[in-house]
N, C-alpha and C positions, 0 to 999 in steps of 0.2 A: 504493500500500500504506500509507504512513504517513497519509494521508487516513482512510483506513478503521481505521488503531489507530487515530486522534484522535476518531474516532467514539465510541468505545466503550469505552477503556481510563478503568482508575483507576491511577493511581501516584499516589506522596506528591508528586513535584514538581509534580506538577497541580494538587493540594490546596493548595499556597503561593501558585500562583498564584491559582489560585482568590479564596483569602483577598485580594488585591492588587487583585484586581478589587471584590469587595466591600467593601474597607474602606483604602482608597489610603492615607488620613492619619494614623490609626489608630496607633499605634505597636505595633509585634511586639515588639523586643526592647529595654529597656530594661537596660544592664550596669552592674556597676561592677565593676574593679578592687580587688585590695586594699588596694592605696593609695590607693583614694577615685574611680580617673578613675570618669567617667561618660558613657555612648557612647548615643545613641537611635536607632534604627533604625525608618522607619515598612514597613506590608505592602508599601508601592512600590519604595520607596528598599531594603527590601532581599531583595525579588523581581528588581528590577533589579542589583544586584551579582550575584545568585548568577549571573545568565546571562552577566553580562560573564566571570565565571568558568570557567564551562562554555564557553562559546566558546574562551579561553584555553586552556584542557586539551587541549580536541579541536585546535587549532593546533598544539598543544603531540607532539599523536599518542596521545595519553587514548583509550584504545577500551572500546566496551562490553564486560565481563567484566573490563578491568584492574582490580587492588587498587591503591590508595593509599592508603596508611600515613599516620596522625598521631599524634605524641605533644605532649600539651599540656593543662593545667588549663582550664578552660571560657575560653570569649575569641566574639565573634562574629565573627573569623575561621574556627577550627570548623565554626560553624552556617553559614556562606556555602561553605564547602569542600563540607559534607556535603550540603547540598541539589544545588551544581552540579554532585556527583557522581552526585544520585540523578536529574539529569535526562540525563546524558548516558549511562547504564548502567553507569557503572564503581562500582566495592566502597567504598565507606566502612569503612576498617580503622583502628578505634583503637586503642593501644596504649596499657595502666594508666599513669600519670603517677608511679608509685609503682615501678615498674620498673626492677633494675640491670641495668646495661650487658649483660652477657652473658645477661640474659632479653627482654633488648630485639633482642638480636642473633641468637636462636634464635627467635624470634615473628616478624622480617621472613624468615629464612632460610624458614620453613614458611611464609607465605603469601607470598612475592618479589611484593611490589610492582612498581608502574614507579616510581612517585614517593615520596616521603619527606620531611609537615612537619613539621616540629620549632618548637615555641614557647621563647621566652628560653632558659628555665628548662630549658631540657635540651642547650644547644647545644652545653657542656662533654661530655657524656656522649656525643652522638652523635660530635662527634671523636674519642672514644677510642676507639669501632669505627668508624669510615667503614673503614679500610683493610680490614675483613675483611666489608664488607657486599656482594654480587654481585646481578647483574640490577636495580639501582635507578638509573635513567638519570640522577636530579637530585635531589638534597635541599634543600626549600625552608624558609625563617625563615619563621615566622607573622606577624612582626611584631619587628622589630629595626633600626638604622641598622649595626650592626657584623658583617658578613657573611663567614664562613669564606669561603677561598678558594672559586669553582667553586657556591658555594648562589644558588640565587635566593631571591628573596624576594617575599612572598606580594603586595604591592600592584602587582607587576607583573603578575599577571592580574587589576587591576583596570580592564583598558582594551580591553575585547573589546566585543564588539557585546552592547547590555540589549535586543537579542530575544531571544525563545523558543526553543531550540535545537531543530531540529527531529530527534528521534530517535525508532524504533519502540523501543516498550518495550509489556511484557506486565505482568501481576499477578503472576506469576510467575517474572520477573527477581528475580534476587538482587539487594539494594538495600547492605547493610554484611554484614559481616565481623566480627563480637564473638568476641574470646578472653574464657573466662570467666575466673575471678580465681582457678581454681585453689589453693582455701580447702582441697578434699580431693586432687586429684594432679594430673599438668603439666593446664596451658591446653590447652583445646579451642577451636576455632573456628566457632562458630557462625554456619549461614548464614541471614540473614533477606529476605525477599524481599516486595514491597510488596503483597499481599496479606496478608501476618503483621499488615505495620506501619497496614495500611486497616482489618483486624478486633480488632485491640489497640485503633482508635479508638472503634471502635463497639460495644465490649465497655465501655469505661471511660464514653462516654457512657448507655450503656444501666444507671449504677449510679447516674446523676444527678451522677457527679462535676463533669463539664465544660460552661461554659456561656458565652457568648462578651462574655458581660459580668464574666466574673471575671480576677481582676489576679492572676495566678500568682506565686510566689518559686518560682526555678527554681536549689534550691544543689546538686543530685544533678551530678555529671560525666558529663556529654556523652559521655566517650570511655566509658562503663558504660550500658548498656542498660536501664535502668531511667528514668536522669535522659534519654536521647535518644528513650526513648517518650514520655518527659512533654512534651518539646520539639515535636515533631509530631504529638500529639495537640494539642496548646492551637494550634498554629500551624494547624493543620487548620480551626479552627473560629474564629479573628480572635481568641484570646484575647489579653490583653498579657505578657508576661512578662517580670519582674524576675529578670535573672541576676547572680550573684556567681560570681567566679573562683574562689574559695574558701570553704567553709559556716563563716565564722566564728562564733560564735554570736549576739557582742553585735552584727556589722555584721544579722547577718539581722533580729534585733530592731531596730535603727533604721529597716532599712528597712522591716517590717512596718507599724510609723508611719508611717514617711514618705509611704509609698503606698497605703496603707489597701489592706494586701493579706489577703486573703479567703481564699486557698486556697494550700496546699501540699501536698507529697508526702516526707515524711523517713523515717531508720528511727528507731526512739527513741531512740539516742543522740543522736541530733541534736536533738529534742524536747526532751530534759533538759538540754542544751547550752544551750538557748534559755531554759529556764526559770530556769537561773543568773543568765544575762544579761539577764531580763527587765526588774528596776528599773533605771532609772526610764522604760522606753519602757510607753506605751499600745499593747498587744496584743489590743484588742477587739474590733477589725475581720476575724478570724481566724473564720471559717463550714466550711472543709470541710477537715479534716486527714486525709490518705491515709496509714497506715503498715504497716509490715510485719515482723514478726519471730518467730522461735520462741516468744517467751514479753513480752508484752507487759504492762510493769510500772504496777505501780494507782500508782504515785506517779508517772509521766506524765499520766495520764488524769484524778488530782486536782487536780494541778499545774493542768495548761490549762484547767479548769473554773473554778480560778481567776481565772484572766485574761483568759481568754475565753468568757465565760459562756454565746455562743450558737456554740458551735464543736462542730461535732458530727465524729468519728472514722469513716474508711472502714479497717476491717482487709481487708487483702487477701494470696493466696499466689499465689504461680506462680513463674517460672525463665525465665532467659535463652532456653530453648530450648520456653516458650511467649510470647517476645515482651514479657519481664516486664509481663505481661498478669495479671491474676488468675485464676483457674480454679474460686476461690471467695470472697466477699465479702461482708461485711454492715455497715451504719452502728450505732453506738452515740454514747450520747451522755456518761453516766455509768457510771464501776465496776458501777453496780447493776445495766443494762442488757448489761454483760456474761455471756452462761450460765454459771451456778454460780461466777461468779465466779473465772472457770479462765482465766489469762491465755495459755494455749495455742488459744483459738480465733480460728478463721481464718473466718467465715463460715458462711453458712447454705443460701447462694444459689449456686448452679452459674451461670455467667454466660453468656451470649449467646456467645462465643465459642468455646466449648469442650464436651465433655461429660465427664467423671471415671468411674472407679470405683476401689476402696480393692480387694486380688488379695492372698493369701497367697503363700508361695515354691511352692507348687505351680500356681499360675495358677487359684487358685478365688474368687468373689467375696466377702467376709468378711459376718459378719452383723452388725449395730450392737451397736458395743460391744467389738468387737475390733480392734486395730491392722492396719492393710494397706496396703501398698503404693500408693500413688496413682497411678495411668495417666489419660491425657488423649488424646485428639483433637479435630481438630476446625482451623477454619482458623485460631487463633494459634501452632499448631504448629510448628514451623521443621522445615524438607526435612531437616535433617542437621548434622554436621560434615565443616569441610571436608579431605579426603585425610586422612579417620581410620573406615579401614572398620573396625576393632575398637571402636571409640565406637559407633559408628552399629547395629554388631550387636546391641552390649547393649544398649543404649536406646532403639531403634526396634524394635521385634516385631510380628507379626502388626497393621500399622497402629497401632500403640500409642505412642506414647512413654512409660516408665518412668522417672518422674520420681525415683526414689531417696527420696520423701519418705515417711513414714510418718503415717498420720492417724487418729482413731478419728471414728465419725459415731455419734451418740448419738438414742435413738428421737425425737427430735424434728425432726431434721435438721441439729444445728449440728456442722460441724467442730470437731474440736481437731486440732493439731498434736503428734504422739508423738514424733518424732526423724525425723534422716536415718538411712536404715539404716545407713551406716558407723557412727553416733556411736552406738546401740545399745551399755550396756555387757554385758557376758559376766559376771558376777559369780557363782560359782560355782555353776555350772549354770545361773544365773536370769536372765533379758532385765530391764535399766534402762533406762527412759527417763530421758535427759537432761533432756529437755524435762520431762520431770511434777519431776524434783526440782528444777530452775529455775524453774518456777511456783511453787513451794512456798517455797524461798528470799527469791524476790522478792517477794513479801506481806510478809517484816519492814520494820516502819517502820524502823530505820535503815539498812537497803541499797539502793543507788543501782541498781549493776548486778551479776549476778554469771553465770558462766558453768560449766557441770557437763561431767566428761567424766569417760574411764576409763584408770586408768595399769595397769601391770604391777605385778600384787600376787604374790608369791611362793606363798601359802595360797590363794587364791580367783582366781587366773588374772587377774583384770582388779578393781581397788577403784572406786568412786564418790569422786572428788575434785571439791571447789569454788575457784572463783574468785571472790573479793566484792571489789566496791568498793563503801568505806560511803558514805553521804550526809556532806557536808560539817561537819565538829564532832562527827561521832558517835562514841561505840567502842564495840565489841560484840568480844566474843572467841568463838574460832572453839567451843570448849564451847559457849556461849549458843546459837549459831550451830544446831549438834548438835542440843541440845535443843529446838530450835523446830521442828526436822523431825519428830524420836523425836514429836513429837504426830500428825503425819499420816501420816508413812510408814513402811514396813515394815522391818524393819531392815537387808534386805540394801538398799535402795534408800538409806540415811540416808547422805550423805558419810564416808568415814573420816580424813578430812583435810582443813582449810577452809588457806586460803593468802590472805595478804590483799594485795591489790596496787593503785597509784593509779589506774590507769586499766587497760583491757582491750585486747590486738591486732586493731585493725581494717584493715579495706580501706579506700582512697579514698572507696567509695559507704555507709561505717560498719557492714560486714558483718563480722561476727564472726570473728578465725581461730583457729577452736578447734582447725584442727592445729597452729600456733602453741606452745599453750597445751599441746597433748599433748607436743610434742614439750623445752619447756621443762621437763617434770614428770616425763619419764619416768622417771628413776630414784626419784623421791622414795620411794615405797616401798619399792624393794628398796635403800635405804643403810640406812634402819631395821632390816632383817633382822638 
């Protein structure tokens, strides 16, 4: 039987191998540290750890369908876990890095691992729940000499047999375990299974992004689905990739120099992060920048035109639960080249893996030019969540997944992004979009980033409030602010209250938490009452 899967099957451990075969000396992963270590791993050296790995587990009693839990900022311990996992059939379960205790301890409770790593930086934290954590046979250090009682540690599954594990697996085996980040209510568990993560690759190569002569900076975390697509799609195909532990900005700019790296994947905060830190590093070497956001701002896109003058921009959208895979996508190069110069759009192009339509709350198809609901099929779809049949009801229907996203498609074919339907404000009687007053905001030259949502207005049910952060040296008051909208928009949609604050609440992978933000604001209007 395992003769005839070996036939015929695709998983991603195949495709590492693969890679190992083709390109032995090659370097796959080069890391660094934030304090500077710097680790090189070639396709050989480390196709052969991950098996010595997997061999270890399965000794260990690791079976196919077991979850194993990691908590840890990027490390190529990680990426040798997460492959040895994917070739022995067991769950790759990351858990946010950014995570307190008692949401650390309700995440292993709902998916009960067997095993449990833990990197440095959290070893404090998992002590203070080991006693209340059940069904986890052993917690292992990523990488430490100073070992709790009872942990192992990760370099002793370094000494298994560097053959190929022999195990039947399907396309259809579930490969990781992603909780989402719970930006809008608890973590979900999303399941992905190694056909998602074979058609995520050949969705992203089908847009020209990947190509096995480009040097990747890989600063997205591994334990987020986004930065672990990027990781196995470039490994898939011999690319090299430069990781950092952490997306500092100025180390990303050193190394962009250093290694005369071409291509990356951020959201814009991280873009602007880098444009700070840009003097005195050469940034020129930079050809294909992926990002993604509700509302993508022209002083990123001027910025790196700057400094990187043949750097051309992939916008893309999609969700954890298509594989953070794009579902629509298009390159630009300049502000100009953006339509209508609406930083809400997301593309043009339906992509190879998927197919879309924009649905009203009645289930009817919308015509161009009205906001709807975005639904998706197709094989970057993910089967489900896991043991959450009330998630699975509302967001899987009749073959659909319901992405919650909201989008307008205009007669020419390019998306915009209108809002999540929850962020939708209710403004007396009238539907706000978030998003269109965030594009509107982000067009002033002095604001960096600013974030829109809706608090409890005593008069009008729900107000439009903003959050700016200005550009470095600037001031602008929140009037000015007012009146720069009162030019474009209508007057229930114009902020009733601007708030100015240093930076914005983000996630690890620099996702916005604008329930954060709601929930810090809420009373602001009804004190003024």
């Amino acid at each position: 039987m395992l003769n005839e899967n070996l036939k015929t099957r695709a998983t991603i451990g195949d495709g590492l191998k693969r890679a190992s075969y083709r390109y032995p000396k090659k370097p796959a992963l080069v890391f660094y540290s934030v304090d500077g270590e710097q680790r090189t791993y070639t396709y050989e050296a480390l196709n052969k750890q991950v098996n010595q790995v997997a061999h270890s587990l399965r000794e260990k009693g690791v079976q196919k369908g077991d979850r194993i839990a990691v908590i840890g900022k990027n490390s190529p311990e990680i990426v040798i876990l997460a492959y040895a996992l994917a070739k022995i059939g067991a769950w790759y379960t990351p858990l946010n890095f950014m995570l307190k205790a008692e949401e650390v301890r309700q995440l292993l409770h709902t998916s009960q691992p067997r095993l449990f790593f833990v990197d440095k930086t959290h070893i404090d934290l998992v002590k203070s729940i080991a006693d209340k954590l059940t069904g986890i046979e052993k917690i292992y250090s990523l990488r430490t000499a100073d070992l709790p009682a009872g942990w192992g540690d990760f370099s002793q599954l370094l000494h298994g047999s560097d053959a190929e594990p022999e195990t039947e697996l399907y396309d259809d085996d579930v490969l990781s375990l992603f909780y989402t980040s719970g930006t809008e209510s608890a973590p979900k568990g999303v399941m992905i299974n190694h056909k998602n993560f074979l058609f995520a690759n050949y969705t992203y190569m089908s847009t020209g992004a990947f190509h096995p002569e480009d040097i990747l900076l890989l600063s997205l975390p591994i334990i987020h689905m986004a930065g672990f697509t990027f990781l196995l799609n470039a490994n898939m195909i011999g690319i090299t990739i430069i990781m950092t532990e952490t997306p500092t900005p100025a180390q990303m700019a050193e190394l962009i120099e250093k290694h005369q790296i071409n291509f990356t994947a951020l959201p814009p905060t991280l873009y602007l992060g880098i444009l700070g830190a840009a003097d005195p590093y050469d940034l020129s070497s930079c050809q294909k920048l992926i990002t993604w956001s509700s509302t993508i701002p022209r002083s990123m896109v001027d910025g790196w035109n700057k400094i990187a003058p043949d750097a051309k921009f992939l916008t893309i959208q999609g969700s954890s639960e298509t594989t953070a895979t794009p579902l629509t996508a298009s390159w630009f190069k300049t502000w100009d080249e953006v339509p209508n110069g609406d930083g809400r759009y997301v593309g043009s192009v339906m992509l190879a893996g998927s197919e879309i339509k924009l649905m009203d709350d009645d289930g009817n198809e919308v015509p161009n030019g009205v906001p709807g609901e975005q639904i998706a099929r197709g094989p970057v779809v993910v089967t489900g969540y896991y043991r959450n049949e009330e998630a699975n009801h509302k967001a899987f229907q009749n073959g659909w997944y319901h992405t919650g996203d909201v989008l307008i498609r205009d007669d020419q074919g390019n998306y915009y992004f209108a809002d999540r339907k929850k962020d939708i404000i209710k403004s007396g009687g009238e539907n706000v979009s978030s998003q269109e007053v965030e594009s509107v905001i982000s067009q002033h030259p002095k604001i960096n980033q600013c974030a829109v949502f809706g608090v409890p207005d005593p008069k009008w049910g729900e107000s439009v409030i903003a959050a700016v952060v200005l550009k470095d040296g600037a001031t602008l008051t929140g009037e000015e602010i007012i009146a720069h909208c009162k030019k474009t928009l209508s007057g229930y949609k114009t902020p009733k209250h601007i708030v100015f604050r240093n930076n914005l609440p983000l996630t690890s992978a620099g996702k916005l938490l604008k329930r954060s933000l709601k929930d810090e604001y809420k009373d602001i209007l009804m004190e003024k009452s």
